[in-house]
C-alpha positions as CSV (number, residue, x, y, z in Angstrom):
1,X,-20.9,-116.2,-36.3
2,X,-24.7,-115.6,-35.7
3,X,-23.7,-114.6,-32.1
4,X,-21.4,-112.3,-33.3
5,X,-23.8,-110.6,-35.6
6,X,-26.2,-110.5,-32.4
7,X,-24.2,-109.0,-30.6
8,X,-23.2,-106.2,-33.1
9,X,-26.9,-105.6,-33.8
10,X,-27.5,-105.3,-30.5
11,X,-24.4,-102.4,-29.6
12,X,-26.2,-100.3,-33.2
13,X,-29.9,-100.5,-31.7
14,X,-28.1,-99.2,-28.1
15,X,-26.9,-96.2,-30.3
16,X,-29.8,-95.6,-32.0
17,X,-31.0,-95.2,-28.5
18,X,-28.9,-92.8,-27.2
19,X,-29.2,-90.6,-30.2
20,X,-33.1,-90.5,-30.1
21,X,-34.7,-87.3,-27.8
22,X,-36.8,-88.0,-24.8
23,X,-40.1,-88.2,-25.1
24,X,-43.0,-88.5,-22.2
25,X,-42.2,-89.5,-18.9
26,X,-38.1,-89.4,-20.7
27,X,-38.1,-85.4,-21.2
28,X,-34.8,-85.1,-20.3
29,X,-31.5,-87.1,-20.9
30,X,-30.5,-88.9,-17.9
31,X,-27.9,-87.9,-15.9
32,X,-24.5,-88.6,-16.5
33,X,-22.9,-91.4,-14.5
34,X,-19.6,-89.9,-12.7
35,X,-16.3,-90.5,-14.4
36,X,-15.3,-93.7,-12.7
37,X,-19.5,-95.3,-13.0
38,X,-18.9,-94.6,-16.8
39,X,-16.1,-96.1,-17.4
40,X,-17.0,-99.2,-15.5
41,X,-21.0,-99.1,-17.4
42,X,-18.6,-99.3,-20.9
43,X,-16.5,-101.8,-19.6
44,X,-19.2,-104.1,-18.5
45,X,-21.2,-102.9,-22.2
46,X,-18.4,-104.1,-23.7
47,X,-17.6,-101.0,-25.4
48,X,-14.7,-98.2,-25.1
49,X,-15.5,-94.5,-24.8
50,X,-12.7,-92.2,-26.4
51,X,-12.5,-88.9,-24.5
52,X,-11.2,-86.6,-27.5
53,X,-9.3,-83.7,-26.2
54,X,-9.7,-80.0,-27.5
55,X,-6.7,-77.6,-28.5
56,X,-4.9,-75.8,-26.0
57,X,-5.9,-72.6,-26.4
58,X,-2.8,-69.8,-27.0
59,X,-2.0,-66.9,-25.6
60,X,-1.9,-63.7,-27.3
61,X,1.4,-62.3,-26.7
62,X,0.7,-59.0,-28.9
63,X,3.4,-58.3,-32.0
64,X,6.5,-58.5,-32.0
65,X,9.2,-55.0,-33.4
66,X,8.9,-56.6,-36.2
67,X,5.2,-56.6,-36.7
68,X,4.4,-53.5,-35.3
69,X,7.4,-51.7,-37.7
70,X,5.6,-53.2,-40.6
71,X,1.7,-52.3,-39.2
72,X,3.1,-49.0,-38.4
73,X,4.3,-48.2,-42.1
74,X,0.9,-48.9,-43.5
75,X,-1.3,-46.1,-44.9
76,X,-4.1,-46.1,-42.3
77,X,-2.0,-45.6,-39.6
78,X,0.3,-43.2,-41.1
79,X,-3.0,-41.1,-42.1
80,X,-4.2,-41.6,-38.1
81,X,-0.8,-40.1,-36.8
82,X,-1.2,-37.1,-38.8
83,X,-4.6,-36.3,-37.7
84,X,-3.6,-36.6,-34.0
85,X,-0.6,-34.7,-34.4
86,X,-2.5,-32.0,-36.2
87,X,-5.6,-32.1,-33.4
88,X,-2.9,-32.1,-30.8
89,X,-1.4,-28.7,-32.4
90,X,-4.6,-26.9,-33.1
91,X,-5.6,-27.6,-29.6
92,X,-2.6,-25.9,-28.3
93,X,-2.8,-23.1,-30.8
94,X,-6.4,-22.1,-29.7
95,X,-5.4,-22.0,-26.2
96,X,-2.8,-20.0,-26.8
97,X,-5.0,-17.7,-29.1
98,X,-7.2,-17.5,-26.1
99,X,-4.8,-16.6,-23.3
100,X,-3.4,-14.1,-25.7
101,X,-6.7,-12.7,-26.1
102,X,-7.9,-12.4,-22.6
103,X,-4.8,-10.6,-21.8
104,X,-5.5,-8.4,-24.5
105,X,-8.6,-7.7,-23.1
106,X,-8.3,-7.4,-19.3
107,X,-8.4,-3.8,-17.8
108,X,-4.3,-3.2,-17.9
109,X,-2.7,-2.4,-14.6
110,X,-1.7,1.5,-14.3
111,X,1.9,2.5,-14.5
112,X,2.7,3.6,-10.8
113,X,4.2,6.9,-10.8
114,X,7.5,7.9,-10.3
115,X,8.0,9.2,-6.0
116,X,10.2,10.0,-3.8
117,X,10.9,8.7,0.0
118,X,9.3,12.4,0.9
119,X,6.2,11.1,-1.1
120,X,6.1,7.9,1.3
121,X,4.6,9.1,4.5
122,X,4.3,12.2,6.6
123,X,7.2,14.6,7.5
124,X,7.6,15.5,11.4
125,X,9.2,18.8,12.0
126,X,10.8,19.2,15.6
127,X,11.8,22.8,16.0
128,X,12.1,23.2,19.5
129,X,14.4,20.1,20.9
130,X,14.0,21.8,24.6
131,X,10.3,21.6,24.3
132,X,10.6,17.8,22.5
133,X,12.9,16.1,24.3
134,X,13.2,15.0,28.2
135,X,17.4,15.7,28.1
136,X,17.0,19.1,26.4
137,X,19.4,17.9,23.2
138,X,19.5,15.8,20.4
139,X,19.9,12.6,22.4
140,X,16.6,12.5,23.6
141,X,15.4,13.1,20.0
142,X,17.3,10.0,19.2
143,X,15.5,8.2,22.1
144,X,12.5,8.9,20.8
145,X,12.9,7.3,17.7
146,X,10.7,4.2,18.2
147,X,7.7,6.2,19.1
148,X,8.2,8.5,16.3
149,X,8.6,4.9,14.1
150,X,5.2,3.9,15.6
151,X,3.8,6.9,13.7
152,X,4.7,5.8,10.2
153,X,6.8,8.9,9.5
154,X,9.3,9.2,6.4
155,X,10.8,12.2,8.0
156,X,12.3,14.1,10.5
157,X,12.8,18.1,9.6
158,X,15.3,18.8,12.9
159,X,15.9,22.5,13.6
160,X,17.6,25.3,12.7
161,X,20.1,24.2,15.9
162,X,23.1,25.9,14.1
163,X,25.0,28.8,15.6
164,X,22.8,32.0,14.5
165,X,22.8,35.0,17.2
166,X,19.6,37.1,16.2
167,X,20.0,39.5,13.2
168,X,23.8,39.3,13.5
169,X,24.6,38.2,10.0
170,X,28.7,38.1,11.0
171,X,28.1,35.8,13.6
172,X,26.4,33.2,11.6
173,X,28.1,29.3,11.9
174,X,26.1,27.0,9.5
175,X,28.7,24.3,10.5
176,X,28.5,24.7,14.2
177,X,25.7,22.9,16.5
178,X,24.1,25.7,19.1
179,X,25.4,24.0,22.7
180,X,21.6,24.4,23.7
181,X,20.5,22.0,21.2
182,X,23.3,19.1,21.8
183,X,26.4,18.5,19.6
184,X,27.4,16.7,16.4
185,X,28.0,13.0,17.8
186,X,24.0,13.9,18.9
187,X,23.0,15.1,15.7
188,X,25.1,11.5,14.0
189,X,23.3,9.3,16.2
190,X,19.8,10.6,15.7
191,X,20.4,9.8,11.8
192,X,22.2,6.7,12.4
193,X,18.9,5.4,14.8
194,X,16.5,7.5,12.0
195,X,18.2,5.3,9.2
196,X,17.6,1.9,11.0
197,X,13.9,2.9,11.5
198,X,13.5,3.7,7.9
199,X,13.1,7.6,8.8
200,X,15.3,9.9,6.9
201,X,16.6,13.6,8.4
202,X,16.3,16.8,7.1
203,X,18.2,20.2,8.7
204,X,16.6,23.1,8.6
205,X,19.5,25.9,7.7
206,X,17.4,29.1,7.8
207,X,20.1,31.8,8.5
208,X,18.5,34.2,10.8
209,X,15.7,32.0,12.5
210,X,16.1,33.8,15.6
211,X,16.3,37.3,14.8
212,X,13.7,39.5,13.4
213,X,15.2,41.2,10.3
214,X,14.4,38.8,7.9
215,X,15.2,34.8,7.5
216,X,18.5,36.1,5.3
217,X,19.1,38.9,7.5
218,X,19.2,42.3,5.1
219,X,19.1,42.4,1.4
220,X,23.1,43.7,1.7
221,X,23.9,40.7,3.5
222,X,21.7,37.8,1.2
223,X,24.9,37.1,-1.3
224,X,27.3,36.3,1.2
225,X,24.6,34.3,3.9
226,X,24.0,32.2,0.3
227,X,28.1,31.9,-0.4
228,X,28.2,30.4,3.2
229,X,25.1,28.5,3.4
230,X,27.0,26.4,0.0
231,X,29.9,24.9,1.7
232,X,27.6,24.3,4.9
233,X,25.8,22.2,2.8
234,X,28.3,20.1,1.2
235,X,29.2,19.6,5.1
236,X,26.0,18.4,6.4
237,X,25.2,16.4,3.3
238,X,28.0,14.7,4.0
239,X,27.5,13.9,7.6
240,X,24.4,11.9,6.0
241,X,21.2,14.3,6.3
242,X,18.7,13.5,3.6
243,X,17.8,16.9,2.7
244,X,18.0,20.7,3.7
245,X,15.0,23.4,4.5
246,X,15.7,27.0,3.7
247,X,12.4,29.3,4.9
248,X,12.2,32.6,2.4
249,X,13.1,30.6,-0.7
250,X,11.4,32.7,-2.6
251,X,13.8,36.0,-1.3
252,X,16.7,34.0,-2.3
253,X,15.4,32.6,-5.9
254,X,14.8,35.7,-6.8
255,X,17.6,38.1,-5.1
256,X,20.5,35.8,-6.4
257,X,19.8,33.3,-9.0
258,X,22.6,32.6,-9.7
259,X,23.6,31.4,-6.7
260,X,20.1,29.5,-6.3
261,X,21.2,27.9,-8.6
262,X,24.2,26.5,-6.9
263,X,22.0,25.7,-3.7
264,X,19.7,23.7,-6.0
265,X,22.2,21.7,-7.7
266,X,24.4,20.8,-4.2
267,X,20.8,19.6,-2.8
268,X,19.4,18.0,-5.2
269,X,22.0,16.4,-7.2
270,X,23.6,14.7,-4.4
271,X,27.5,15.1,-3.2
272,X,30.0,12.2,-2.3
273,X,26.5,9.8,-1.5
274,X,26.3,8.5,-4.9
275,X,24.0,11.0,-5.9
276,X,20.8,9.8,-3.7
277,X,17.7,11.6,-3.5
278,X,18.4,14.3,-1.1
279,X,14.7,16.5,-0.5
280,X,15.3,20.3,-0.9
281,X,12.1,21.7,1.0
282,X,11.2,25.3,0.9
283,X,9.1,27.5,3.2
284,X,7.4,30.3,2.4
285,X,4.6,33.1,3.8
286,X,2.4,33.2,1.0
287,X,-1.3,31.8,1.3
288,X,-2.4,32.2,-2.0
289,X,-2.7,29.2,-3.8
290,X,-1.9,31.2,-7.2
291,X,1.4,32.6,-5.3
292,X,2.5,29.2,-4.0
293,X,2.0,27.5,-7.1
294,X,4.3,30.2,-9.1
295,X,6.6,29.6,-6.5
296,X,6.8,26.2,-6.8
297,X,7.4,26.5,-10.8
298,X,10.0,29.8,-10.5
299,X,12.1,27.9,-7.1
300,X,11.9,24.4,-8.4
301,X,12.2,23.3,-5.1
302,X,10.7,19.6,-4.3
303,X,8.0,20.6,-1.5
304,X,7.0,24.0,-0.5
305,X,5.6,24.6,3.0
306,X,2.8,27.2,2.8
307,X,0.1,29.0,4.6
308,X,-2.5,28.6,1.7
309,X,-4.9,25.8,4.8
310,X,-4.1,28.6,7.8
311,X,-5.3,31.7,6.4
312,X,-9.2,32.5,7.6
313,X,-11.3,30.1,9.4
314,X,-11.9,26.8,8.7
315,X,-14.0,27.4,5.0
316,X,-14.5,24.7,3.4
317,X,-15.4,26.1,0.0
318,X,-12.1,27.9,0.1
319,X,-10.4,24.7,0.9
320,X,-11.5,23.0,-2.3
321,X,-10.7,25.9,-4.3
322,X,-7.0,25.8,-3.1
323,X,-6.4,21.8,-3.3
324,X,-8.1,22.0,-6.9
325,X,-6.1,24.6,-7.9
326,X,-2.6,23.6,-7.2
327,X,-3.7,19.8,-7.8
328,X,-4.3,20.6,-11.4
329,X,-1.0,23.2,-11.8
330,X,1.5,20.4,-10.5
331,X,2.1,16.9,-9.9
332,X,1.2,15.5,-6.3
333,X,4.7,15.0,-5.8
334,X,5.5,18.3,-5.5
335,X,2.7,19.5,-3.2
336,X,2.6,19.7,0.3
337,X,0.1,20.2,3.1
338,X,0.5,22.2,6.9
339,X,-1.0,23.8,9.2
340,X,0.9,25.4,11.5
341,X,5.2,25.0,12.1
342,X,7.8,26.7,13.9
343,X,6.7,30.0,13.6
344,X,3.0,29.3,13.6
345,X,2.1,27.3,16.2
346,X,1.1,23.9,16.7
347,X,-2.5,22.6,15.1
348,X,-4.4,22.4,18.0
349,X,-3.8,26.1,19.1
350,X,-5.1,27.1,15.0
351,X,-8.2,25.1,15.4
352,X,-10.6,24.1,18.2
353,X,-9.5,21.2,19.9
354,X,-12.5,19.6,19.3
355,X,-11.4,19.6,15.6
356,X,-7.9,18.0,15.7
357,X,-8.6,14.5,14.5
358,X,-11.0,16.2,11.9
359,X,-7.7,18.5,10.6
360,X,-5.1,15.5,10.9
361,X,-7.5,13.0,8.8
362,X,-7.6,16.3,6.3
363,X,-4.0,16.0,6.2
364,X,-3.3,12.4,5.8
365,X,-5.9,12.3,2.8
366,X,-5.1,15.6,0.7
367,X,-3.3,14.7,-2.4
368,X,0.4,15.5,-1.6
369,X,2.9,15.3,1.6
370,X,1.6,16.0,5.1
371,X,3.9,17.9,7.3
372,X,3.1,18.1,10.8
373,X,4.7,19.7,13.8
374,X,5.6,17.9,16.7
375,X,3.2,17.2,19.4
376,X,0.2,18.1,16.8
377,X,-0.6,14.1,17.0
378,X,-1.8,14.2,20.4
379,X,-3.1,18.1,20.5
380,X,-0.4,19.4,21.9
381,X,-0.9,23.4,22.4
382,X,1.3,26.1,22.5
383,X,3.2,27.2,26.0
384,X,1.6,23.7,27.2
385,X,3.8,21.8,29.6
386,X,7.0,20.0,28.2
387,X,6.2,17.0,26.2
388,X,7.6,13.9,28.9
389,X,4.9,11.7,27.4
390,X,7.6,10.8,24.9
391,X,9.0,8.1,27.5
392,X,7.0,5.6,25.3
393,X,3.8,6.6,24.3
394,X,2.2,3.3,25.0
395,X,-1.1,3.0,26.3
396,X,0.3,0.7,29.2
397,X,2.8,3.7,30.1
398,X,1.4,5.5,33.7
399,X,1.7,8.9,32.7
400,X,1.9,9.9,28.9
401,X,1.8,13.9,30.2
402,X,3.7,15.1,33.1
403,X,1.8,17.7,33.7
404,X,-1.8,16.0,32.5
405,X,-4.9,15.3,34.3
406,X,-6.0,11.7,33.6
407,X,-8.8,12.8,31.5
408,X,-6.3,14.8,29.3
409,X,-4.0,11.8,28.9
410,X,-6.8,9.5,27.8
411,X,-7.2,12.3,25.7
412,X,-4.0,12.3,23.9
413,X,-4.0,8.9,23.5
414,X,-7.0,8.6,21.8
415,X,-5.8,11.6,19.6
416,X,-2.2,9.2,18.8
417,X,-3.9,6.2,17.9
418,X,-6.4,7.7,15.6
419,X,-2.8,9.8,13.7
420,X,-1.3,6.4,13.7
421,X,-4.0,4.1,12.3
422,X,-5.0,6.8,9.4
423,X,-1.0,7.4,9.1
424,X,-0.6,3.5,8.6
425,X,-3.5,3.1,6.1
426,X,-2.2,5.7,3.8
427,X,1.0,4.1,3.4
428,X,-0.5,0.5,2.8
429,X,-3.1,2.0,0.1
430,X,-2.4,3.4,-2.9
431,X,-5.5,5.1,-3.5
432,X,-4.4,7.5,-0.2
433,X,-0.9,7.5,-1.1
434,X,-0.9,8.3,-5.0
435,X,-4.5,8.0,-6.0
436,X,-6.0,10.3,-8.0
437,X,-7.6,13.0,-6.5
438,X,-12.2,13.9,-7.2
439,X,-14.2,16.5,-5.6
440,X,-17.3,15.4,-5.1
441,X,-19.3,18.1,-2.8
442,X,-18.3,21.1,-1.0
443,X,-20.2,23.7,1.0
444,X,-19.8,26.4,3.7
445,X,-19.2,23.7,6.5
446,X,-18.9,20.0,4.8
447,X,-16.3,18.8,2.4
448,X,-15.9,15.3,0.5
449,X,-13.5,14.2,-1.9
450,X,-12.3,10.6,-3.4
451,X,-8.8,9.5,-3.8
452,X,-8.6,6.7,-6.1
453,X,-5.7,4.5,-8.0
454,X,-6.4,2.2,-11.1
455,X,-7.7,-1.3,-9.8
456,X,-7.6,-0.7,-5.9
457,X,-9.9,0.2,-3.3
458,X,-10.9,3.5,-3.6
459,X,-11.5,5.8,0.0
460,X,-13.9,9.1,0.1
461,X,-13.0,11.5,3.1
462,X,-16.1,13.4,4.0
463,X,-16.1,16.7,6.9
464,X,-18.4,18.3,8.4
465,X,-17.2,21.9,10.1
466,X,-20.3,22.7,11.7
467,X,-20.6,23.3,15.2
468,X,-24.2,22.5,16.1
469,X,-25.8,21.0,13.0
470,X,-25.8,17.8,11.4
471,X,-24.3,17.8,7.5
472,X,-25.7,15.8,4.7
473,X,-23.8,15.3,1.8
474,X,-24.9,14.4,-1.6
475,X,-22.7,12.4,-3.3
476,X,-24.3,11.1,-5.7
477,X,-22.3,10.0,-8.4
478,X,-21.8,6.9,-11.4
479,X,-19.0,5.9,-9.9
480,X,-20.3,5.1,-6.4
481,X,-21.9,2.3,-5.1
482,X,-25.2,2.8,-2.7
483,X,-23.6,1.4,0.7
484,X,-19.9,1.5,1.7
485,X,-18.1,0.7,5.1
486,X,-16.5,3.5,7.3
487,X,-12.7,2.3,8.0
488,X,-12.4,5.4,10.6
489,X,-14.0,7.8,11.6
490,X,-13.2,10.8,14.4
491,X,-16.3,10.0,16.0
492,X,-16.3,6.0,16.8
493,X,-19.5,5.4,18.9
494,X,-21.4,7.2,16.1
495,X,-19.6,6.3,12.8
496,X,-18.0,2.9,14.1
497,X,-14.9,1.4,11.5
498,X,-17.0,-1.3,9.9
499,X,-20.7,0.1,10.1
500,X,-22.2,0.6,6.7
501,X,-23.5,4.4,5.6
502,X,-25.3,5.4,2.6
503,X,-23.9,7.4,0.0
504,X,-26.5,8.9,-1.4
505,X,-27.1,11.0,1.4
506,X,-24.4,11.0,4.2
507,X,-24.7,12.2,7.3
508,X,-22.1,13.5,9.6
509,X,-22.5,15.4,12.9
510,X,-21.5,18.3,14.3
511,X,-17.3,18.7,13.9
512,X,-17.2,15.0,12.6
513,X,-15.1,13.4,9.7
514,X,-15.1,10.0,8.5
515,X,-13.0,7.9,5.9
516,X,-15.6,5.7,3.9
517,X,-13.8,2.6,2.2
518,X,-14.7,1.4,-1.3
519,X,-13.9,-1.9,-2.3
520,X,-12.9,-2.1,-6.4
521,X,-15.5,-4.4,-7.9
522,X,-13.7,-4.9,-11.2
């Protein structure tokens, strides 16, 4: 029994030993024997040494329907819905606020006006198809028509080619192609290869454009030329020509309006076509800009071929005055711009050749439709050599002009490409095709004006007629910027497309032009 109590006292003090802190040289608790050492140490100690297990710890598997049904129906959470559902909607309603409001802000785009295909591009008269063509007829016109593509035309004004012995009213055929200009399988193949180029046709029907008594003959004979010229024109409307010009319009309007009247409505109102735009272009004498705009108010024709740029030299002030005056008398759809035609001449043989480019960028940048004669795209004069450069007015081609020296063919080349690229840039801009039209200088030998449209890049076309001297034009207004870019000028070594001019005084040399881009800054 005393053993046994010996023992016991002996285990307690061990305890008490093991629960005491070290002390000294005993600072820390001696390391733990490995698994098996301490269970063999208890073993031989006498003792057993229970290893109590923790908990398995659980997994959160997060709530079941259930749970999140009844978490989801309590007030806190039904309060927090609301408040994102309501942030969520407010969010969208200010953005929409704000989109609505920047829209309502921004510059609005203008309303393009309301043209015609004659407001598109340049019309191309070719009155002589002798002088035009290489197979003296209509086939060779219709050859031509890739060349005459490459120009950016809109429209071809062919003839007058019908039957019309000079002065001899009773001989007249509107119906009947001359046998010197081709025949009517010609004349249908030069629209069909027009149409597929996007080119439209228009026959010139002048009665007596041979003879010298007057474009309708006598005054006795007017009613019954205009009784004849109506069924003629049903006819050729419907062998597909896209419009009609009639030379002494204003002769006719007033002589019989009656049966103007009837000419105006089978023209313009279409026939068996479905009613398309057919153009009804007059011609008249008159270079007053007063006259022609009467006349163009009193015919009611759509374009009006004039004289009001050919009269007197090349004055600049005069010019202005005339593009002013009928500018602000009539839409830009109904104006048109010449110099030179069939009766005139061609351009280059009105102005010194040194001034062609100058007159065709004039042209191509007035306010209105440009109406050239054929050949006045490479300087063609009058009584000059047939035109055989039409074989395919490329610059690879080995003779552009029969009858040319090499110097003039480089020449007419040049004179092409710079028609072309300005002919091409007027109908990709609609500044130069519709814009608005602002003088901004004029003088006894320079000129400059600015077309712009709405939110596009606006162009300023600036002359300079003098011979000798040097121009400098003050342009100084709000709307323009200090420096601009030339996009072409007729004078590329001096003015090269690209090199940047200043405004504020611009300089031009003698018999020079240049178009000056301006980019819209918004």
């Amino acid at each position: 029994m005393s053993k046994l109590n010996c023992c016991s006292r002996a285990d307690l003090d061990q305890e008490e030993q093991e629960k005491q802190p070290m002390t000294a040289d005993g600072d820390r608790p001696p390391e733990a024997p490995p698994e098996g050492r301490e269970e063999v140490d208890a073993e031989k100690n006498g003792s057993v040494k229970l290893k109590i297990l923790d908990e398995a710890e659980e997994t959160f598997t997060g709530l079941n329907k259930e749970e999140l049904l009844r978490v989801a129906g309590t007030p806190g959470w039904v309060r927090t819905r609301w408040a994102l559902l309501l942030v969520f909607w407010l969010g969208w309603l200010g953005m929409l606020v704000g989109a609505v409001l920047i829209l309502l802000q921004a510059p609005r785009c203008r309303e393009l006006p309301a043209t015609s295909w004659w407001n598109q591009g340049p019309l191309y008269q070719i009155g002589n198809i002798h002088a035009f063509t290489d197979t003296h007829n209509l086939k060779g016109v219709e050859q031509k028509m890739t060349s005459l593509s490459q120009l950016k035309v809109k429209g071809l004004v062919v003839g007058p080619i019908h039957v019309a012995p000079p002065d001899e009213a009773i001989s007249l055929r509107f119906e009947e192609i001359s046998p010197e200009a081709g025949n009517l399988e010609q004349f249908k193949g030069v629209i069909q290869a027009a149409r597929r180029k996007g080119i439209s046709v228009v026959l010139d029907l002048t009665p007596n454009y041979q003879g010298s008594s007057g474009h309708w003959f006598s005054i006795n004979s007017v009613t019954n030329v205009a009784e004849r010229l109506k069924s003629a024109l049903v006819f050729w409307l419907n062998q597909g020509v896209d419009g009609v010009q009639l030379s002494g319009v204003e002769q006719l309007a007033s002589t019989v309006p009656a049966l103007w009247a009837d000419i105006r409505a089978i023209v313009q109102n279409g026939t068996e076509r479905g009613g398309s735009e057919r153009l009804l272009l007059g011609v008249t004498e008159s270079s007053s800009a007063d006259r022609v705009s009467a006349l163009l108010s009193s015919t009611e024709v759509d374009l009006l071929i004039s004289k009001v740029l050919t009269a007197g030299g090349p004055e600049p002030a005069r010019y202005a005055h005339t593009v002013q005056r009928l500018y602000s008398n009539h839409t830009q759809t109904k104006l048109a711009w010449n110099l030179g035609g069939r009766d005139d001449g061609h351009l280059a043989s009105l102005v010194p050749p040194a001034h062609v480019k100058l007159y065709q960028l004039l042209l191509l940048t007035l306010p209105g439709t440009p109406v050239f004669s054929y050949g006045d795209e490479i300087g063609l004069m009058d009584g000059a050599p047939k035109m055989t450069l039409w074989t395919d007015l490329n610059p690879d081609v080995s003779s552009l002009c029969f009858f040319c020296l090499q110097e003039d063919q480089t020449d007419r080349l040049s004179l092409r490409n710079f028609f072309r690229s300005v002919s091409e840039l007027r109908g990709k801009q609609r500044s130069l095709l519709h814009g608005d039209f602002l003088l901004l200088s004029n003088s006894s030998s320079s000129l400059a004006y600015l077309r712009v449209w709405d939110q596009n890049d606006r162009y300023l076309a600036a002359f300079n007629w003098g011979p000798e001297e040097e121009a400098v034009l003050q342009t100084s207004e709000a709307v323009l910027p200090r420096h601009a870019a030339v996009a072409l000028s007729t004078n590329s070594s001096a003015l090269p497309a690209g090199s940047s001019v200043d405004l504020t005084e611009l300089r031009l040399g003698p018999g020079q032009a240049a178009l000056i881009k301006l980019p819209h800054t918004g």
